[in-house]
TIRO-2110 file (N, C-alpha, C; in Angstrom, 1 decimal):
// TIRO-2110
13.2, 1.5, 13.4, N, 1, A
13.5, 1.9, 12.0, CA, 1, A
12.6, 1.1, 11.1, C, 1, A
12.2, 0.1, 11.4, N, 2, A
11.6, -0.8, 10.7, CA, 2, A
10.3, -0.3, 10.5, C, 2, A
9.7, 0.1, 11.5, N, 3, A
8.4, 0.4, 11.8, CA, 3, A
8.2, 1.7, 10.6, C, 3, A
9.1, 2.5, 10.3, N, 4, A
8.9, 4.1, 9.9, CA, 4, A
9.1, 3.8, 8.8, C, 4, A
10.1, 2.4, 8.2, N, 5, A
10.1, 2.3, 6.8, CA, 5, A
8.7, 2.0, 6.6, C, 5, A
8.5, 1.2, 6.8, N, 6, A
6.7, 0.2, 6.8, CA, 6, A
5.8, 1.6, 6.5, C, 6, A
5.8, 2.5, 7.3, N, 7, A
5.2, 3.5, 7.4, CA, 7, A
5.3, 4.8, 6.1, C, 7, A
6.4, 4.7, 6.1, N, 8, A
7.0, 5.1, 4.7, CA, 8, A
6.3, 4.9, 3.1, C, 8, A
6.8, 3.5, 3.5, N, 9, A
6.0, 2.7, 2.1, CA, 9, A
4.8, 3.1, 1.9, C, 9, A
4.0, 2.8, 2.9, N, 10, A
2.5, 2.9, 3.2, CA, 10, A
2.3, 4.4, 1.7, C, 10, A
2.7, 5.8, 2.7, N, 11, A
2.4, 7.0, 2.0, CA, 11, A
2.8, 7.2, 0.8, C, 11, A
3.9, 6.1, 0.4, N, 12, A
4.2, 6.2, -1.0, CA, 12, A
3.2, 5.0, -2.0, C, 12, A
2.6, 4.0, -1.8, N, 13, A
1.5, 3.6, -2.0, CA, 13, A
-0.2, 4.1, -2.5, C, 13, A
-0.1, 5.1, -1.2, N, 14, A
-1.1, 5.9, -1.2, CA, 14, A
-1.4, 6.7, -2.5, C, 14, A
-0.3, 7.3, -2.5, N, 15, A
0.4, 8.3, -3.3, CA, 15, A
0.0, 7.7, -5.0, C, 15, A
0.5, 6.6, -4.5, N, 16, A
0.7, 5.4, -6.1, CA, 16, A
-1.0, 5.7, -6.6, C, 16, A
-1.8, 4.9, -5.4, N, 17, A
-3.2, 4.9, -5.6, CA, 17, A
-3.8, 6.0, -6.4, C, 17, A
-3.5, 6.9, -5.6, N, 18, A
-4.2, 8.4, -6.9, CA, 18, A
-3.0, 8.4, -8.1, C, 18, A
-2.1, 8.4, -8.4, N, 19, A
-1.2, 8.7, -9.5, CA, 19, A
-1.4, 7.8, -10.9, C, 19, A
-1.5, 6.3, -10.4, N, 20, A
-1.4, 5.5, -11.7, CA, 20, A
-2.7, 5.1, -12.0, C, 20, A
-3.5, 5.4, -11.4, N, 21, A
-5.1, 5.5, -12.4, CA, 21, A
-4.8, 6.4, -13.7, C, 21, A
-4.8, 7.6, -13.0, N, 22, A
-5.1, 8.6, -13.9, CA, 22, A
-3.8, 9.0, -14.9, C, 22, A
-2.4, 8.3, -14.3, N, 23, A
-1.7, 8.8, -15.3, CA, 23, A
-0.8, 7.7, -16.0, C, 23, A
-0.6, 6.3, -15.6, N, 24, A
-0.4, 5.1, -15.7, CA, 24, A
-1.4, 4.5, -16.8, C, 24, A
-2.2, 4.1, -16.2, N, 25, A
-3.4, 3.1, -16.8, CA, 25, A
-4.6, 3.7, -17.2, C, 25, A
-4.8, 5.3, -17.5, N, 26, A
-6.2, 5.7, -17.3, CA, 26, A
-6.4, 5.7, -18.8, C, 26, A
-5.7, 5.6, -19.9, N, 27, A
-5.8, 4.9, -21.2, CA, 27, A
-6.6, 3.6, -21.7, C, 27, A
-5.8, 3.1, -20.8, N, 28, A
-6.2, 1.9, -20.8, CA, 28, A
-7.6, 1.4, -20.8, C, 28, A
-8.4, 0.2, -21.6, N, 29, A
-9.8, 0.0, -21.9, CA, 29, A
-9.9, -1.5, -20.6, C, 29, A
-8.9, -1.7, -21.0, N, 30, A
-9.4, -3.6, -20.5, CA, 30, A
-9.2, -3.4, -18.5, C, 30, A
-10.3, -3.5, -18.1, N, 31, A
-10.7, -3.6, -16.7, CA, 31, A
-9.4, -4.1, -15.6, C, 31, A
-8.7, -5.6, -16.4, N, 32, A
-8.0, -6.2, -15.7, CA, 32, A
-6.8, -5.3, -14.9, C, 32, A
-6.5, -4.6, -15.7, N, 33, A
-4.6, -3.9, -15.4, CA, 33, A
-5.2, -3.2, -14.3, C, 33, A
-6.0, -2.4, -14.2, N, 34, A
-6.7, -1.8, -12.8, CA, 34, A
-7.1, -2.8, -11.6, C, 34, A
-7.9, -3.8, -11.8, N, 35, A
-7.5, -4.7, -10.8, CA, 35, A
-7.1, -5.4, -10.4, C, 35, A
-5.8, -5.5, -10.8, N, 36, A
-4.5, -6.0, -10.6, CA, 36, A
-3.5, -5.2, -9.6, C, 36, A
-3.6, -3.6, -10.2, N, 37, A
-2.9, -3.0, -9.6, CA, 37, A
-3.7, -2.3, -8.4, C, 37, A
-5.3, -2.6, -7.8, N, 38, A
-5.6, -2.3, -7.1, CA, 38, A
-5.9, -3.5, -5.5, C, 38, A
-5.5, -4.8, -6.7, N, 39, A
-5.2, -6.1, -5.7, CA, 39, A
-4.0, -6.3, -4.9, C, 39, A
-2.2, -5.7, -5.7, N, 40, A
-1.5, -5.9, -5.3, CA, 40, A
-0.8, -4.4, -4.5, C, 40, A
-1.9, -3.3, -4.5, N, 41, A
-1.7, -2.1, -3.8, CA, 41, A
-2.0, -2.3, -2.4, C, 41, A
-3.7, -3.1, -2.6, N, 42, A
-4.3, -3.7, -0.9, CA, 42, A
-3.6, -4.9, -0.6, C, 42, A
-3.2, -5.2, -0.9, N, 43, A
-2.1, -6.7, -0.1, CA, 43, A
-0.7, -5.7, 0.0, C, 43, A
-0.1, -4.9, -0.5, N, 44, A
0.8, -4.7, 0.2, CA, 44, A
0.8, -3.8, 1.2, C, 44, A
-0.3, -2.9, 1.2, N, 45, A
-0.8, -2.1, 2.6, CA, 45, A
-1.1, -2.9, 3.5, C, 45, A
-1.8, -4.3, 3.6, N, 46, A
-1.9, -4.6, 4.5, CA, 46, A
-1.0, -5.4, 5.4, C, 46, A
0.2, -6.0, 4.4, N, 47, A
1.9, -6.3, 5.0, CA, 47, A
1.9, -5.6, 5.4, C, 47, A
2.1, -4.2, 4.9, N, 48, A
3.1, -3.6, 5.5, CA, 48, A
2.1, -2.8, 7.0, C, 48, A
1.1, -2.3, 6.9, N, 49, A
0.2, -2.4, 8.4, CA, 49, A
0.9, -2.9, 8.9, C, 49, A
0.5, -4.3, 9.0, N, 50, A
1.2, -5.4, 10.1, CA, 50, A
2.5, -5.6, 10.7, C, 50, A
3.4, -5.3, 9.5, N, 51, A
4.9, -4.9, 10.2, CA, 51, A
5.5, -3.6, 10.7, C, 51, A
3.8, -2.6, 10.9, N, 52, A
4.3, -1.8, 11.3, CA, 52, A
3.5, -1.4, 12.8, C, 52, A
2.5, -2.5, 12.9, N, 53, A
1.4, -2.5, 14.2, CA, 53, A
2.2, -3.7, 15.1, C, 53, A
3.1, -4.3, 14.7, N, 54, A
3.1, -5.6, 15.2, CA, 54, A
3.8, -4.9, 16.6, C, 54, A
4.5, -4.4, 17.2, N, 55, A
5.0, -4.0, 18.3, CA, 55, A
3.8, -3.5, 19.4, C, 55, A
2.7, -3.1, 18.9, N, 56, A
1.9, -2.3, 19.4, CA, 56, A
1.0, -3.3, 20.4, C, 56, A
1.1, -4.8, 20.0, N, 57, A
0.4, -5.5, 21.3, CA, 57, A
1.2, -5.6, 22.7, C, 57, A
2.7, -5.5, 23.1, N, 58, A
3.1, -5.7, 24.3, CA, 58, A
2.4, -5.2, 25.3, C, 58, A
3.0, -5.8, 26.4, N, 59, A
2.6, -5.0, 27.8, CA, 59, A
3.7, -4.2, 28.2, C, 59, A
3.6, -2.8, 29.2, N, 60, A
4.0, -2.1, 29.5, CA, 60, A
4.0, -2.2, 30.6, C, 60, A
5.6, -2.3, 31.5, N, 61, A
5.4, -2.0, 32.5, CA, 61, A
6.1, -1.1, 33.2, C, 61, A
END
């Protein structure tokens, strides 16, 4: 379950990515608010990756 939430988040993220440029912050002049919200979009994609790959190294037998 863990894995699908992680997975979850991910597409809603994505989602974020295209939405709050253009309808969020696309007013906006000053550079920073964009790369803020494009710093703390890639850091939480890549948590949540990880808590969702993390099962994927075992061995099978």
């Amino acid at each position: 379950m863990k894995r699908r939430t992680a997975l979850i988040l991910v597409a809603v993220i994505v989602l974020a990515c295209y939405a709050v440029p253009y309808l969020l912050i696309g007013q906006v002049a000053a550079w920073y608010g964009s790369f803020l919200f494009w710093t703390l979009a890639g850091l939480a994609i890549i948590v949540l990756n990880a808590i969702a790959t993390a099962g994927f190294g075992g061995r099978d037998e």
